[in-house]
TORTOR-629665 format. One line per 3 residues: number of its first residue (from 1); for each residue x negated, z negated, y negated of N, C-alpha, C. Coordinates in steps of 0.1 Angstrom, whole numbers. Example, Ala and Ser with C-alpha at 12.3 -4.5 7.8 and 13.67 -1.06 7.14 Angstrom:
<atoms>
1> -132:-78:57:-123:-78:45:-132:-78:33 ~ -128:-71:22:-137:-71:11:-129:-79:0;
</atoms>
This chain:
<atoms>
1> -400:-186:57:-389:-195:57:-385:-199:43 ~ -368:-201:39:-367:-203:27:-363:-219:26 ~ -368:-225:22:-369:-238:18:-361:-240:9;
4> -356:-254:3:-350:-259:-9:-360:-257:-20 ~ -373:-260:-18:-381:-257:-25:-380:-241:-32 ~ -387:-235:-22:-386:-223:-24:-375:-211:-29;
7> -363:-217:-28:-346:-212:-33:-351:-219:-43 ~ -357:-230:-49:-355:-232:-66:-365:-225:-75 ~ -380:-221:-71:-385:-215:-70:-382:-200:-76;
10> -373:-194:-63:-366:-182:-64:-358:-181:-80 ~ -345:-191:-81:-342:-192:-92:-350:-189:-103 ~ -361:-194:-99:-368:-200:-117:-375:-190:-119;
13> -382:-180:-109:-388:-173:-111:-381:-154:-113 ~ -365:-160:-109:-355:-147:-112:-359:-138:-105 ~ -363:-141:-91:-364:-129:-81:-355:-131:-75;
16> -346:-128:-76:-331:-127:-68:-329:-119:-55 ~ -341:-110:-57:-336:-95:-43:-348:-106:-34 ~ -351:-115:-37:-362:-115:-27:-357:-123:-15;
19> -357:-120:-3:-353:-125:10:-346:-138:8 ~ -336:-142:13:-331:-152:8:-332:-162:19 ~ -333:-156:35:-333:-164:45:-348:-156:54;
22> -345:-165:63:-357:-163:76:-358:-169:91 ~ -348:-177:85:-351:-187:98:-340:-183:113 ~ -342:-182:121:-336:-183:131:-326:-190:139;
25> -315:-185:142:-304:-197:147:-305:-201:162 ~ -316:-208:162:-320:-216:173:-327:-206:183 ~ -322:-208:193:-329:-199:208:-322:-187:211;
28> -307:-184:203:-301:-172:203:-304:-163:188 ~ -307:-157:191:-302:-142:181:-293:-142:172 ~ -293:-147:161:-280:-145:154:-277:-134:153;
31> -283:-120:149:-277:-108:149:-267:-104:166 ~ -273:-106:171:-268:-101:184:-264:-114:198 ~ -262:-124:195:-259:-134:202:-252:-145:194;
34> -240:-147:189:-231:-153:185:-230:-165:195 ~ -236:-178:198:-237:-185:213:-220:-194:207 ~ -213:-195:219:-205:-206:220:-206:-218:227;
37> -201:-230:223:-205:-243:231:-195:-244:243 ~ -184:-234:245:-176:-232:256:-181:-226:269 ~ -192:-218:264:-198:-213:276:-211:-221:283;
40> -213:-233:276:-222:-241:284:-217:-254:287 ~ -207:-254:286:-196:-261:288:-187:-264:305 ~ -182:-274:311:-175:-270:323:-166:-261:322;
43> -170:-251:331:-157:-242:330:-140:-245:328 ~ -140:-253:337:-124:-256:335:-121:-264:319 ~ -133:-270:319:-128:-278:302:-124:-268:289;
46> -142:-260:294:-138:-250:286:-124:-242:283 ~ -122:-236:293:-105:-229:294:-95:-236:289 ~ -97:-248:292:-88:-259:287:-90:-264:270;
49> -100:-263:265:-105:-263:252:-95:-251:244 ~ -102:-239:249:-103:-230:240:-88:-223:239 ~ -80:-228:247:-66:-221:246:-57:-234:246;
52> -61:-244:247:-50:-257:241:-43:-252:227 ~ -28:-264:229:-20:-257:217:-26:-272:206 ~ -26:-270:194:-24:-280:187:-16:-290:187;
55> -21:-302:183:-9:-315:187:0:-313:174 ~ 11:-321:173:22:-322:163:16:-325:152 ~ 9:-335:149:-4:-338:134:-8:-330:131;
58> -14:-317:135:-23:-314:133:-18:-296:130 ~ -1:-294:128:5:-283:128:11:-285:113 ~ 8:-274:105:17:-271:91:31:-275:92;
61> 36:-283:84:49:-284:80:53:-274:77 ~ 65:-270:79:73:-260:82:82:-260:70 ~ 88:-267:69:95:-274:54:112:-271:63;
64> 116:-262:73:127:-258:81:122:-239:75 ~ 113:-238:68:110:-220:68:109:-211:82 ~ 112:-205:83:109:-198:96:94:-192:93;
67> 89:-191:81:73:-181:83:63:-183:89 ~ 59:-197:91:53:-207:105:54:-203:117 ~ 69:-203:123:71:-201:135:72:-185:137;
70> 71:-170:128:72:-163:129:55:-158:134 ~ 44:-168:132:33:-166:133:27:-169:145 ~ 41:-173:153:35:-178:165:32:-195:165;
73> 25:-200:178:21:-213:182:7:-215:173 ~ 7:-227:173:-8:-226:164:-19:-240:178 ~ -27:-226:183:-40:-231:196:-48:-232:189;
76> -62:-237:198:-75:-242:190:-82:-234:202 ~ -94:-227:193:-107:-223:202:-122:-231:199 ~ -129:-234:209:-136:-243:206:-152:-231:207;
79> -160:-233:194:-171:-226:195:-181:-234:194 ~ -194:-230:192:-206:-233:189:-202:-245:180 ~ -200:-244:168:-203:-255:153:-184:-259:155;
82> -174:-254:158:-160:-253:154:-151:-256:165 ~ -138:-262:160:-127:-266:171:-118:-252:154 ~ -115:-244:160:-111:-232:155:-93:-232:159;
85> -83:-237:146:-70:-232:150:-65:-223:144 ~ -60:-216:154:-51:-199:152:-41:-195:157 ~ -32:-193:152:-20:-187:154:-24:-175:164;
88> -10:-174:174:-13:-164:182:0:-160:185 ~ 5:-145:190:17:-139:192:17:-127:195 ~ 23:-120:202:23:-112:210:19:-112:224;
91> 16:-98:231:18:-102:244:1:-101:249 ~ -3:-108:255:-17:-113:262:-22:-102:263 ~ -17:-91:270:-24:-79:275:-24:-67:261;
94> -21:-71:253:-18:-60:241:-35:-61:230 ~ -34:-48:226:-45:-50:217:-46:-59:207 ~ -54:-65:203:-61:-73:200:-61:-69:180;
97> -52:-71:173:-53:-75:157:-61:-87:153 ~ -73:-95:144:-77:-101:139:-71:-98:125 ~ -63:-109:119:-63:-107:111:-66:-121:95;
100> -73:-121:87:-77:-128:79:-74:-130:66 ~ -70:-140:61:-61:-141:44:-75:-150:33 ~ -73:-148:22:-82:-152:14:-77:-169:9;
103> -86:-173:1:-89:-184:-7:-79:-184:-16 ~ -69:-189:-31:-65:-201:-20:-50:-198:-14 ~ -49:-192:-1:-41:-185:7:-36:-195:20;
106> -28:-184:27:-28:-193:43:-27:-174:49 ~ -22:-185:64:-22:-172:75:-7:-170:71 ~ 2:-173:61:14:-167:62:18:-159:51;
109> 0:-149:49:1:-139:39:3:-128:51 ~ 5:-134:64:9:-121:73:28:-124:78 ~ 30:-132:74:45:-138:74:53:-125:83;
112> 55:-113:74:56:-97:77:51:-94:89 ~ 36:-90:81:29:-82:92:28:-84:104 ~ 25:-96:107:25:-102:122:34:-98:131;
115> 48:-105:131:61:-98:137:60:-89:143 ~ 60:-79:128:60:-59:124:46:-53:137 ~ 38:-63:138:24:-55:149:31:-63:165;
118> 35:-74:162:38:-79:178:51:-68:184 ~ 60:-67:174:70:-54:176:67:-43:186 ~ 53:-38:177:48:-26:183:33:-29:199;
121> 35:-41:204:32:-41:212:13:-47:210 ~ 10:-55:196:-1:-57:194:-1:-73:195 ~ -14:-79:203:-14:-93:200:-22:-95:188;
124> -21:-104:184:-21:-112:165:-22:-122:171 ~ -39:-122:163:-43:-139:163:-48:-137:149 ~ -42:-152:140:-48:-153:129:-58:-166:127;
127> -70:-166:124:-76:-184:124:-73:-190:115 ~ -75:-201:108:-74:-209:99:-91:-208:95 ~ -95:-208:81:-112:-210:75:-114:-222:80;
130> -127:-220:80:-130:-232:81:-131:-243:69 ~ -126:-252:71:-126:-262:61:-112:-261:56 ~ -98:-255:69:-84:-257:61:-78:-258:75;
133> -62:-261:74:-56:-262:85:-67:-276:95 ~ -62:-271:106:-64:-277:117:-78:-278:124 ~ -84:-263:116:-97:-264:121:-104:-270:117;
136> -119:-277:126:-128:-287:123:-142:-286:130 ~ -155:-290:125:-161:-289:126:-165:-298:137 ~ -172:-296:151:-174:-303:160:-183:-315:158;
139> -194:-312:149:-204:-326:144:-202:-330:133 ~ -211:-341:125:-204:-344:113:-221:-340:106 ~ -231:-337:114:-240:-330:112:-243:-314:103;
142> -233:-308:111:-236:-293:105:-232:-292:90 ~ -237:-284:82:-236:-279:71:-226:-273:65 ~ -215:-280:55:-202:-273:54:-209:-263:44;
145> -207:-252:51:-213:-240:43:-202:-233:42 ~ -197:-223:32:-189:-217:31:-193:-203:29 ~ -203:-197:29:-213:-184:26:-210:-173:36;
148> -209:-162:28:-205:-149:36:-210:-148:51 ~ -221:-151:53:-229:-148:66:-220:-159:75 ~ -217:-173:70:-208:-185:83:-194:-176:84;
151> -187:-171:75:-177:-169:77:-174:-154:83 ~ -184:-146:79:-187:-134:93:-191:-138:109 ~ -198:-149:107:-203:-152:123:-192:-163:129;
154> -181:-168:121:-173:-175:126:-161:-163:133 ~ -160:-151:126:-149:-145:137:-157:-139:148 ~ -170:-134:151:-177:-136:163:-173:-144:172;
157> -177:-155:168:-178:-167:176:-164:-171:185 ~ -154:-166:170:-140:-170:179:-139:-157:187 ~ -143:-148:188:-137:-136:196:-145:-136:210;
160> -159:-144:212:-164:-152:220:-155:-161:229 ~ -152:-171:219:-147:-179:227:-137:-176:234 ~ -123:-167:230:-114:-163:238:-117:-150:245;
163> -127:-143:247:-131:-136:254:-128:-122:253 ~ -129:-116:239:-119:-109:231:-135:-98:229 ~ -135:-90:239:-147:-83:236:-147:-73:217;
166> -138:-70:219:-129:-55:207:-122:-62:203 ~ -114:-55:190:-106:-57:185:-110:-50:166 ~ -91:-48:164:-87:-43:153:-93:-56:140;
169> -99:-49:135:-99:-66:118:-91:-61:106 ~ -82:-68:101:-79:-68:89:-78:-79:80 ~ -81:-76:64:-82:-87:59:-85:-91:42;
172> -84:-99:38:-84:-98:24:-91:-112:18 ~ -99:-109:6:-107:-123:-2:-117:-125:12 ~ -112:-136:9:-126:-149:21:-125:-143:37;
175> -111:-141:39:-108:-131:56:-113:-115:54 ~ -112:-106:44:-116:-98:46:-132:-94:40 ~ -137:-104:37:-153:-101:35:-157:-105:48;
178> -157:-121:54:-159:-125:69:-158:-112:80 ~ -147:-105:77:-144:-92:87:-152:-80:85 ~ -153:-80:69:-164:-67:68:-176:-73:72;
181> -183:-86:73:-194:-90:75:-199:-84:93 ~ -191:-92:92:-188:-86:111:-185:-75:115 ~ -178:-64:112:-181:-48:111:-194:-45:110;
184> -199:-49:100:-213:-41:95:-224:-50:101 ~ -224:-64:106:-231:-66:118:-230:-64:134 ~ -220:-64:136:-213:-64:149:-205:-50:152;
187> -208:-40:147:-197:-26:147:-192:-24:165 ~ -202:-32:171:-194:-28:188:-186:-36:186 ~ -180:-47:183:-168:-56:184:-157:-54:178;
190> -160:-41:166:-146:-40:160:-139:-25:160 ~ -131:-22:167:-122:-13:167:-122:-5:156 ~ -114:-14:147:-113:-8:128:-112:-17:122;
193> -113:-13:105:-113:-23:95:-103:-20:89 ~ -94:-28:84:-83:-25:73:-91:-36:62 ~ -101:-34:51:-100:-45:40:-97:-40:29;
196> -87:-49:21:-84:-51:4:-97:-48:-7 ~ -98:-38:-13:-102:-45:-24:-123:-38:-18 ~ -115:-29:-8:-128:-23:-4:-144:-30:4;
199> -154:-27:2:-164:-31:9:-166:-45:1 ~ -166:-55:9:-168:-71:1:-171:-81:7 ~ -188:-74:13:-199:-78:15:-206:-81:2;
202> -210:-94:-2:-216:-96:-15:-232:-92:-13 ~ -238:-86:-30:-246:-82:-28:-258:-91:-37 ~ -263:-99:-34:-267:-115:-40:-276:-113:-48;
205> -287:-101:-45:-297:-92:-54:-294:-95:-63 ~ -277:-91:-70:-270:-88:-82:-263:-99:-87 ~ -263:-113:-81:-254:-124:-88:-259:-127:-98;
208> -268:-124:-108:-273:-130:-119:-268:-122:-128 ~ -264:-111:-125:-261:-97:-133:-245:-96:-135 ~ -242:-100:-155:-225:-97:-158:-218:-86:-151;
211> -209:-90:-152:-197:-80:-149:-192:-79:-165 ~ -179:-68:-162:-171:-66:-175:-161:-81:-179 ~ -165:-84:-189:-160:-94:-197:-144:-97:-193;
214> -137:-88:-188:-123:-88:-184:-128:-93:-167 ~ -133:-90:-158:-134:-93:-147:-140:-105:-150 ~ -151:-116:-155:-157:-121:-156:-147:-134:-160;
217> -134:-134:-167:-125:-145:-167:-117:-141:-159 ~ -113:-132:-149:-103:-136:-143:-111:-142:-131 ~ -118:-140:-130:-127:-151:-119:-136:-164:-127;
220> -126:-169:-133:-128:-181:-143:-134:-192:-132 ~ -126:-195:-118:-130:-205:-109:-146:-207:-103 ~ -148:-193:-106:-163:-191:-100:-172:-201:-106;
223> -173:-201:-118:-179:-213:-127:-177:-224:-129 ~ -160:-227:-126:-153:-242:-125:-161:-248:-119 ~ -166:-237:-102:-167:-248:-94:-180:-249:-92;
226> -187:-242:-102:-203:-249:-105:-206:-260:-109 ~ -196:-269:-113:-198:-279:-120:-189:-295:-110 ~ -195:-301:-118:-188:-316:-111:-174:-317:-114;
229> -171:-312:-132:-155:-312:-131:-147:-307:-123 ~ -156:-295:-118:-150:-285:-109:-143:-290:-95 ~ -151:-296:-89:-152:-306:-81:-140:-317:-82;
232> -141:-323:-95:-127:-332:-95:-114:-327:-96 ~ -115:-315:-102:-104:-309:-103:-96:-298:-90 ~ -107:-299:-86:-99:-294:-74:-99:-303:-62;
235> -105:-312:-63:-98:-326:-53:-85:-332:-57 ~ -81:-331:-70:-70:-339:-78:-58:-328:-81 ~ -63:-317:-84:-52:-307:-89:-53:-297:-80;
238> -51:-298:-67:-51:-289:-57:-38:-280:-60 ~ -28:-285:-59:-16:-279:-60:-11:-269:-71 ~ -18:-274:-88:-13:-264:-100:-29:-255:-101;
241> -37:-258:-96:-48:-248:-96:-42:-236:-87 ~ -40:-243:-75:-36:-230:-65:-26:-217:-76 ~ -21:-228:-82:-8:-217:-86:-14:-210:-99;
244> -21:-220:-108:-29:-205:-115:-36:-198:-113 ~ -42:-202:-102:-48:-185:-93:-42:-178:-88 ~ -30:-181:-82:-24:-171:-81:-15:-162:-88;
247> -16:-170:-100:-6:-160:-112:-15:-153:-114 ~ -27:-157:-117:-35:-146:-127:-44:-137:-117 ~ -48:-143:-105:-45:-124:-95:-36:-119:-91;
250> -21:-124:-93:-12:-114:-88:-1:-117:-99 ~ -3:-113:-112:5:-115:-123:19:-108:-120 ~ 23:-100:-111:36:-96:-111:46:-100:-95;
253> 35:-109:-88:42:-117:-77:50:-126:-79 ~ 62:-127:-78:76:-135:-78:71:-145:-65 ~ 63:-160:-67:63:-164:-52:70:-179:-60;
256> 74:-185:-44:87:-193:-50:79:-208:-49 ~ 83:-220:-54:75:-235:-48:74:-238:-36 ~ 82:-232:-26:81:-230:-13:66:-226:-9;
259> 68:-216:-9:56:-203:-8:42:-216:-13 ~ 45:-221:-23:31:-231:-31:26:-237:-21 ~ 40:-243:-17:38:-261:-12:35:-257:6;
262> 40:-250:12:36:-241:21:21:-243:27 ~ 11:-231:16:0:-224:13:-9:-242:12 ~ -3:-248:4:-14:-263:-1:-11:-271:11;
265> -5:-269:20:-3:-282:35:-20:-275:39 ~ -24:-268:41:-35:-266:49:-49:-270:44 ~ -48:-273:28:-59:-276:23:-60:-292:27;
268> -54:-296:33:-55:-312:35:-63:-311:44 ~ -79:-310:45:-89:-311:56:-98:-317:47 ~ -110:-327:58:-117:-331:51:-132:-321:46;
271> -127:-312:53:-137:-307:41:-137:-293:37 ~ -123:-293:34:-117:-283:24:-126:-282:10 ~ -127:-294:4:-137:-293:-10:-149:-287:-14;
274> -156:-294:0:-170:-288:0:-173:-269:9 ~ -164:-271:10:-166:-252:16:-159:-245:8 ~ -154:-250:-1:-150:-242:-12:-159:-242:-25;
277> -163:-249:-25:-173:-251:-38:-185:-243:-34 ~ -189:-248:-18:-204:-238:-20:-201:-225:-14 ~ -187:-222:-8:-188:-205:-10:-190:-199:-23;
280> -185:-207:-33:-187:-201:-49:-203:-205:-54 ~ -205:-215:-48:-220:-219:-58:-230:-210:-47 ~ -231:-208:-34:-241:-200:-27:-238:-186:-38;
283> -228:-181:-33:-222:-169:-42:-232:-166:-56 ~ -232:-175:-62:-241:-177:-79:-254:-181:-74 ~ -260:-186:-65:-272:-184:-60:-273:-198:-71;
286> -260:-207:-71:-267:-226:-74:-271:-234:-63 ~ -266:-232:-49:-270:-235:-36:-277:-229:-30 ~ -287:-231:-21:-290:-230:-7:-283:-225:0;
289> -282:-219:13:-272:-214:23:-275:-220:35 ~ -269:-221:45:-274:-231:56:-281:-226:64 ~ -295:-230:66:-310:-222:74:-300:-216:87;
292> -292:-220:95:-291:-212:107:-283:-198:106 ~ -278:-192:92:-275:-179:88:-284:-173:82 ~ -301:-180:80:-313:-170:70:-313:-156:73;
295> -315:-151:85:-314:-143:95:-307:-130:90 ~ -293:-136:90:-279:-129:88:-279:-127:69 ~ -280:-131:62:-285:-136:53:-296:-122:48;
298> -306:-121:52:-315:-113:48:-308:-96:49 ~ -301:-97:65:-297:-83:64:-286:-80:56 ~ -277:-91:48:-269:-85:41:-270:-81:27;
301> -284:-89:23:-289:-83:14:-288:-70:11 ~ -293:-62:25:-297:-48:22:-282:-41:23 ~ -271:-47:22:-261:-38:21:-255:-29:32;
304> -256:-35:46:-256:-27:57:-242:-20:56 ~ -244:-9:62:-229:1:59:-221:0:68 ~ -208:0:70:-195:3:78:-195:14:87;
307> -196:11:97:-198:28:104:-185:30:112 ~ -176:19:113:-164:21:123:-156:26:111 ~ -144:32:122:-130:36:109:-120:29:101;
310> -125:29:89:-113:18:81:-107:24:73 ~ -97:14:70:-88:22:56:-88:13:47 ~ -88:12:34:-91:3:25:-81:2:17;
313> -77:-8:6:-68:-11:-2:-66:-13:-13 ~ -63:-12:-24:-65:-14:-38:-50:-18:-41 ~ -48:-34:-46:-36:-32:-53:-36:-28:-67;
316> -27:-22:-74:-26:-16:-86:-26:-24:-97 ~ -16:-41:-92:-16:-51:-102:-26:-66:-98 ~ -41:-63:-91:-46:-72:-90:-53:-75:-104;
319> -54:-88:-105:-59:-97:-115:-72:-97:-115 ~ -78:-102:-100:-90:-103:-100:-100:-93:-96 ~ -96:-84:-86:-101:-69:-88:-100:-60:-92;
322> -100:-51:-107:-98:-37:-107:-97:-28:-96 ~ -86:-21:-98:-80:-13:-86:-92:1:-92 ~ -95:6:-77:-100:18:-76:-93:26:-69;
325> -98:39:-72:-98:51:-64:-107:53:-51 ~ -114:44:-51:-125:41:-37:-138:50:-38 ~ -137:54:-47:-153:63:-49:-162:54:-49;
328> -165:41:-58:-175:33:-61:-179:32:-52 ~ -171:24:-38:-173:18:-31:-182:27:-17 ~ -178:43:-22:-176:56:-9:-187:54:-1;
331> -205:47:-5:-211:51:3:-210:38:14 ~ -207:30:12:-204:21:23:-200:22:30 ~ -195:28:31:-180:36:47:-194:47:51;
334> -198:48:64:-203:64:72:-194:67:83 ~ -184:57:87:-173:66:97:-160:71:87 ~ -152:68:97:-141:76:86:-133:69:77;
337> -128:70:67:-126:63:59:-116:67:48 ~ -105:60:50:-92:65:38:-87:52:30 ~ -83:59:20:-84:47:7:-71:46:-1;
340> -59:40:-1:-52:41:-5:-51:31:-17 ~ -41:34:-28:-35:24:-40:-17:19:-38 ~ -20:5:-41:-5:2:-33:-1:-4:-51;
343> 7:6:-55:16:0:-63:22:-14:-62 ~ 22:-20:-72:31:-36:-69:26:-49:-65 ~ 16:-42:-60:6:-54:-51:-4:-63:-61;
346> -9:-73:-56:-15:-79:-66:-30:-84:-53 ~ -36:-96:-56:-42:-95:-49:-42:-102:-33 ~ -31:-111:-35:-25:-114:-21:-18:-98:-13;
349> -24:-90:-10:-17:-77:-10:-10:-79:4 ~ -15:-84:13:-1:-83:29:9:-97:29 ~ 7:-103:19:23:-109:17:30:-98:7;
352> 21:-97:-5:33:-90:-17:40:-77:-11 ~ 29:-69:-5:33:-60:0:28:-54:17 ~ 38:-65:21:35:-62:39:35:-48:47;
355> 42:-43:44:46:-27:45:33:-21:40 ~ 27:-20:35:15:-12:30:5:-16:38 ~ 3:-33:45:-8:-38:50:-7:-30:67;
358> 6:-31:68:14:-29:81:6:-16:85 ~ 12:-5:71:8:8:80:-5:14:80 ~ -14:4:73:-29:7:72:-34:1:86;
361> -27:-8:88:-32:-15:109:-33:3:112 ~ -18:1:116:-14:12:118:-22:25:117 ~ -24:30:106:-35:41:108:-49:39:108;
364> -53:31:108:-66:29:113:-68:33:124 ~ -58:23:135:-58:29:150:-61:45:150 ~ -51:52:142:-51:65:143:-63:71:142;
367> -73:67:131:-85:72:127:-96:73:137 ~ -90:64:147:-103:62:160:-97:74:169 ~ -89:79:172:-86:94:181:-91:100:179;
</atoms>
């Protein structure tokens, strides 16, 4: 078991590859039993839970934009730790798109895409993270954790709760690591992978270990939010932080104050702050991770590979990831796997460039024939 003790320990003694977790999530399996609190639940509440629409409070202002309502109604699924809200659209019987936007983003980095897949006959649900939008944590108990392993086992849980055996994932930053997490734990659940920016499963062995000096400031925040100023400043300056993160990963994105003010209605959750700080401070191995993902946790250590069919993404003008050719990444993929570079794109890649996210859905499906 890894203790608070023992994680400081770990630190001090610079064994970083050494197990990070152990502990078990309760009486279910976290590898293979994702439990929801809907299914122990009365049935009818449950149904009534998990497919309720959100009340008027608790829905993004719209500002009169149509990108909101182009995303559909915004319902809540009720899980294990989460009251989960997600946009939903298309038609009930159609396959099944997951799709997931990054940090500090919304779901109307699918504005486009969404539509363009309900068109062709695909239902699109997108969630809100936890700790933005409408979603909320059912106790005031649980651990706002923001760590790869919660945010992989949270699209489980929601695909649980609505009863969503399969399905397509696509995704980028914080949505598409959560989606690769879940691929490479869960590969019977996912159809295919479309992610940005390639395999981004973190490898925690290695968080002690520089990067190149050029990557190492454009992820300037990572260290912000190691610190307490970090902390003030992104409780107080929510709104011009957002926007210098997004200039300096997507230095050739034209996005308007709309687009800003939009994207920042969703950070108004109470605990927006703290699941953003310790997705970065777990990330740097300054925090602990929350004992009920030790489990999950250990196996991603080892780097588990992608075995379903994905296509992957590189924008050409991202800030915060160097664009690849997809070699680095090549042994992570064992099913099939095609790698394109989308000129233009930055690292918000399925707002800047929808059309490129679009026809990677798109051929993915194809890759599974």
């Amino acid at each position: 078991m890894l203790t608070r003790r023992t994680f400081t320990k770990l630190l001090t003694t610079g064994a970083a590859t050494a197990t990070l977790t152990a502990v078990s999530t309760g009486t279910a399996a976290a590898r293979n039993e994702p439990r929801t609190a809907a299914a122990q639940d009365d049935p009818r509440t449950a149904a009534r839970d998990e497919q309720r629409t959100a009340t008027a409070e608790d829905k993004p202002p719209t500002g009169g934009a149509p990108g909101w309502r182009r995303l559909g109604p915004i319902r809540q699924a009720r899980t294990e730790l989460l009251d989960i809200a997600y946009h939903e659209s298309g038609p009930a019987t159609g396959p099944v798109v997951l799709l997931g936007y990054g940090w500090p983003y919304s779901p109307l980095a699918y504005a486009e895409v969404a539509p363009a897949l309900v068109r062709r006959g695909y239902r699109v649900l997108i969630p809100y993270l936890r700790g933005q939008g409408a979603t909320r944590f059912r106790s005031p108990g649980t651990m706002r954790s923001g760590q790869q392993a919660a945010l992989g086992s949270d699209w489980i849980a929601f695909m649980d709760a609505l009863k969503i055996p399969k399905a397509i994932f696509g995704g980028y930053d914080w949505g598409g690591r959560g989606l690769c997490v879940a691929a490479a734990l869960w590969p019977e659940r996912c159809l295919g992978l479309v992610s940005v920016n390639n395999y981004l499963v973190q490898d925690l062995a290695l968080a002690r270990m520089p990067l190149a000096p050029s990557i190492e400031s454009a992820q300037w925040y990572f260290y912000y939010f190691l610190t307490e100023r970090g902390r003030n400043g992104l409780t107080t300056n929510t709104r011009e932080l957002t926007r210098v993160v997004w200039q300096r990963n997507s230095p050739t994105w034209r996005f308007t104050e709309q687009d800003l003010d939009q994207a920042v209605s969703i950070f108004r959750n109470p605990d927006y702050v703290d699941i953003v700080l310790h997705n970065y401070r777990h990330r740097l191995l300054t925090e602990p991770g929350d004992p009920r993902y030790d489990d999950l946790e250990a196996t991603l250590l080892t780097q588990p590979r992608i075995t379903v069919p994905t296509v992957t993404l590189d924008g050409l003008d991202d800030g915060n990831f160097p664009p690849t050719n997809g070699t680095p990444s090549a042994k992570f993929f064992t099913g099939p796997r095609v790698h394109h570079q989308v000129p233009g794109a930055g690292h918000n890649l399925p707002q800047e460039r929808p059309k490129a996210f679009l026809n990677a859905i798109l051929e993915v499906t194809r890759l599974r024939l």
